[in-house]
N, CA and C atoms as an extended XYZ file, in Angstrom:
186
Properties=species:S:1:pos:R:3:atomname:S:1:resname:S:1:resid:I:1 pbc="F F F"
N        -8.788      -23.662      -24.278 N   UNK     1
C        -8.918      -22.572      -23.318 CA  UNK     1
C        -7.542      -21.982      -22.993 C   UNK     1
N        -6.149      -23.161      -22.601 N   UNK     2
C        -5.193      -22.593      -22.169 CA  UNK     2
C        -4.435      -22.058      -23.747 C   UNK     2
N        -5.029      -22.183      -24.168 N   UNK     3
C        -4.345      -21.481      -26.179 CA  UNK     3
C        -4.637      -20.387      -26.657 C   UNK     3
N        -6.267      -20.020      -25.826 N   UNK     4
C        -6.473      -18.944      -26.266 CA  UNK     4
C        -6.205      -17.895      -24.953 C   UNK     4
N        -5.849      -18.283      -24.012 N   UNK     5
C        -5.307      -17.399      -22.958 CA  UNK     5
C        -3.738      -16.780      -23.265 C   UNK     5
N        -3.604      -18.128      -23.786 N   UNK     6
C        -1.674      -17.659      -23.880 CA  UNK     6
C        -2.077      -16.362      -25.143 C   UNK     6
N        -2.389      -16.862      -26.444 N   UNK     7
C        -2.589      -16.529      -27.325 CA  UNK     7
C        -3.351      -14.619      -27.167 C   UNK     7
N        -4.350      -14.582      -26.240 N   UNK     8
C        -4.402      -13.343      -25.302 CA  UNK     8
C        -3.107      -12.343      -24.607 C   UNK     8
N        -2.468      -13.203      -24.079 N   UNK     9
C        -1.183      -12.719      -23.190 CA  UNK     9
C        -0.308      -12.594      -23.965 C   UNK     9
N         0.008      -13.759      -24.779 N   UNK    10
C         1.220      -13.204      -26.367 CA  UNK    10
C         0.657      -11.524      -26.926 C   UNK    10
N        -0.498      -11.443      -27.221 N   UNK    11
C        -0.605      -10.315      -27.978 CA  UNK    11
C        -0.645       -8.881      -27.188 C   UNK    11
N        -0.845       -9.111      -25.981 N   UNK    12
C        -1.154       -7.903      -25.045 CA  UNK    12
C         0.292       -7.315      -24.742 C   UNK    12
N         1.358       -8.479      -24.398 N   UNK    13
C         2.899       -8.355      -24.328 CA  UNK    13
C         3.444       -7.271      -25.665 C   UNK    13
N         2.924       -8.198      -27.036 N   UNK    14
C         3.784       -7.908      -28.039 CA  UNK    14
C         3.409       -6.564      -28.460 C   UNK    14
N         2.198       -5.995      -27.855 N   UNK    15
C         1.831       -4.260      -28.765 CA  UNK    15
C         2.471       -2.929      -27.903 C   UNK    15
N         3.406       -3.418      -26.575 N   UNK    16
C         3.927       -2.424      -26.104 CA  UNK    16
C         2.874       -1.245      -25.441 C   UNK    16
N         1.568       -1.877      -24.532 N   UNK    17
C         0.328       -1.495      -24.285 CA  UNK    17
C         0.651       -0.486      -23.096 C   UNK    17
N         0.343        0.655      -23.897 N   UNK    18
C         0.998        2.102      -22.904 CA  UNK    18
C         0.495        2.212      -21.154 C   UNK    18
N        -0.910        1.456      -21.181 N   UNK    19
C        -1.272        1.378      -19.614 CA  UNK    19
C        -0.728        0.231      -18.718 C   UNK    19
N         0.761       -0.329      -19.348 N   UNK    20
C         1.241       -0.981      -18.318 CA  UNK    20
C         1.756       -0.680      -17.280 C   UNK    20
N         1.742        1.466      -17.450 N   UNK    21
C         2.246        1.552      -16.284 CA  UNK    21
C         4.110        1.726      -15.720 C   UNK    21
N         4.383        2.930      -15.318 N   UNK    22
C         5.639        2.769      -15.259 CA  UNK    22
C         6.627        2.376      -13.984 C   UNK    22
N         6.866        1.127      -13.616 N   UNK    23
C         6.789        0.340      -12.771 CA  UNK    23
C         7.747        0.940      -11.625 C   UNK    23
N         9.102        1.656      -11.705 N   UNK    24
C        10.309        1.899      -11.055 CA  UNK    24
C         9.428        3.394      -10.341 C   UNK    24
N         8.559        3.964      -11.017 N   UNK    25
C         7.492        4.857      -10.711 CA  UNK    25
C         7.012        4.567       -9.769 C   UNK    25
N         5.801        3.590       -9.780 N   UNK    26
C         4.967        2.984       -8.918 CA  UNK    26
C         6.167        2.282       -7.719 C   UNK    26
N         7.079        1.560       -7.618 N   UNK    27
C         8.145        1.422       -6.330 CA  UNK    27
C         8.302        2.686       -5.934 C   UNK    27
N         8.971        3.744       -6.447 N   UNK    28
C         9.386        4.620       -5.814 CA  UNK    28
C         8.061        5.187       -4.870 C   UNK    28
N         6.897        5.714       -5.611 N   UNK    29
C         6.241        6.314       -5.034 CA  UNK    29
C         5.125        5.210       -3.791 C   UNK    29
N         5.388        3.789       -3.823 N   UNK    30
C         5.192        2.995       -2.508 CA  UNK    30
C         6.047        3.017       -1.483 C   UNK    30
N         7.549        3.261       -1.611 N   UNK    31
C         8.502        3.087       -0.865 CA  UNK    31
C         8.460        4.816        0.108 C   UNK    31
N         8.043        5.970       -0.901 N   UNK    32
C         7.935        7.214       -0.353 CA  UNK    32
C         6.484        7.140        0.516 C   UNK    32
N         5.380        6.662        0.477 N   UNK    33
C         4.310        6.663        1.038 CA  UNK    33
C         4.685        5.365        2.472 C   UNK    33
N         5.675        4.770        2.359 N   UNK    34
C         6.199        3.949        3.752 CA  UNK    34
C         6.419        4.555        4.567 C   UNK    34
N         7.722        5.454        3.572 N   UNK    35
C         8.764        6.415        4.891 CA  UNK    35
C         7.843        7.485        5.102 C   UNK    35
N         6.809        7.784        5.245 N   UNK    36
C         5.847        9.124        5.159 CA  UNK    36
C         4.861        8.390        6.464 C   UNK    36
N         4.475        7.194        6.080 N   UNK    37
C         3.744        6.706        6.877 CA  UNK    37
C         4.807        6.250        8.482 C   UNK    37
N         5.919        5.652        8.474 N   UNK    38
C         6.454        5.417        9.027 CA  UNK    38
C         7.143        6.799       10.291 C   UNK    38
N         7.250        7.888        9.180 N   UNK    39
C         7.871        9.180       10.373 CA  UNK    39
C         6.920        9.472       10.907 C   UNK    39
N         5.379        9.736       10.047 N   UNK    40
C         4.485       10.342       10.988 CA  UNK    40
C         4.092        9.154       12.132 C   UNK    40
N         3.959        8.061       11.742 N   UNK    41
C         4.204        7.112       13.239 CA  UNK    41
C         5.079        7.449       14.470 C   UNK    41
N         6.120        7.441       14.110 N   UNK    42
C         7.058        8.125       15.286 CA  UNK    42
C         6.764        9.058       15.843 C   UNK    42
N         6.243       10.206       15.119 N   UNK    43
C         5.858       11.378       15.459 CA  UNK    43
C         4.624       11.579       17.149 C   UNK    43
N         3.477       10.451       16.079 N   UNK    44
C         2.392       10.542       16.560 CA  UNK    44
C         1.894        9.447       17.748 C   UNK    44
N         2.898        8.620       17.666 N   UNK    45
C         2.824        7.243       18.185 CA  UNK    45
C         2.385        7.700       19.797 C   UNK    45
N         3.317        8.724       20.418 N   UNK    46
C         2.808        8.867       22.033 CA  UNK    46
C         1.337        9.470       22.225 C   UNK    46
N         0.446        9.921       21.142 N   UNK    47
C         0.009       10.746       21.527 CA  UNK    47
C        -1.332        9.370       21.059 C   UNK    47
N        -1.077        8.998       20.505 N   UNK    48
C        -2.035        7.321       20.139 CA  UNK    48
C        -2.119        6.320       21.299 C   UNK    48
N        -0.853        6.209       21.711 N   UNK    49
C        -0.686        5.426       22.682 CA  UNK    49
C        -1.583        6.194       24.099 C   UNK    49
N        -1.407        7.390       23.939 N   UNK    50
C        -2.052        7.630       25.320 CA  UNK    50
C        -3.724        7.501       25.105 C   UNK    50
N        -4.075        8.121       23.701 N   UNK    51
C        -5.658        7.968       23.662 CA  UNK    51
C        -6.161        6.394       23.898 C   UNK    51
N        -5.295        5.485       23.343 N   UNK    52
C        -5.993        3.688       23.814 CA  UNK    52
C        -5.621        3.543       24.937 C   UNK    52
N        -4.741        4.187       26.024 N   UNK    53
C        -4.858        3.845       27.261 CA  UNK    53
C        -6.173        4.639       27.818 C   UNK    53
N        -6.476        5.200       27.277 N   UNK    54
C        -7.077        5.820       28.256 CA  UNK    54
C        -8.440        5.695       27.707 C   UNK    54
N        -8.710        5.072       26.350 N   UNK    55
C       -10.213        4.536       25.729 CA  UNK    55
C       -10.457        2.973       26.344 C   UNK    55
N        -9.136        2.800       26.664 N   UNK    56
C        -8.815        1.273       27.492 CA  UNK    56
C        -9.437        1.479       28.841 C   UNK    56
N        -9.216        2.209       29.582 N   UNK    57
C        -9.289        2.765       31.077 CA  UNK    57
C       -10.879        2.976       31.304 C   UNK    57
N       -11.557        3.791       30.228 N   UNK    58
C       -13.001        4.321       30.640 CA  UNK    58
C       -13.569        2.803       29.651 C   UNK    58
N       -13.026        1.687       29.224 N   UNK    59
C       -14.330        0.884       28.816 CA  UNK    59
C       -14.297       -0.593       30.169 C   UNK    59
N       -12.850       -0.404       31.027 N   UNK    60
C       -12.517       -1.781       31.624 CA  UNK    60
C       -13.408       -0.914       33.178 C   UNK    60
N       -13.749        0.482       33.153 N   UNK    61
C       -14.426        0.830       34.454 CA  UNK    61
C       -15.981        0.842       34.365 C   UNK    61
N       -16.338        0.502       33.043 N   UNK    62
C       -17.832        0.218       32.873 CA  UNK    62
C       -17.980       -1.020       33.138 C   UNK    62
């Protein structure tokens, strides 16, 4: 089993298999979807913070 796995993984390595994907690609464009996620946080953060105080407020008066 573990012979024909390697023997799997040897050959998938050795054909240079074009859907591996171009990796420094895929970082960059996770690291840009952080800082994207991260400014609009800042941005939006007071205006979040006030809607759970105040979804906080009308469920602790029921």
């Amino acid at each position: 089993m573990l012979a024909l796995l390697r023997t799997g993984l040897l050959d998938r390595l050795a054909t240079g298999d074009p859907d591996r994907g171009d990796v420094p690609g895929w970082v960059m464009l996770t690291l840009m979807s952080a800082v994207l996620v991260a400014g609009l946080l800042l941005v939006a953060q007071p205006a979040l913070e006030g809607l759970f105080q105040d979804a906080m407020a009308r469920v602790s008066q029921n």
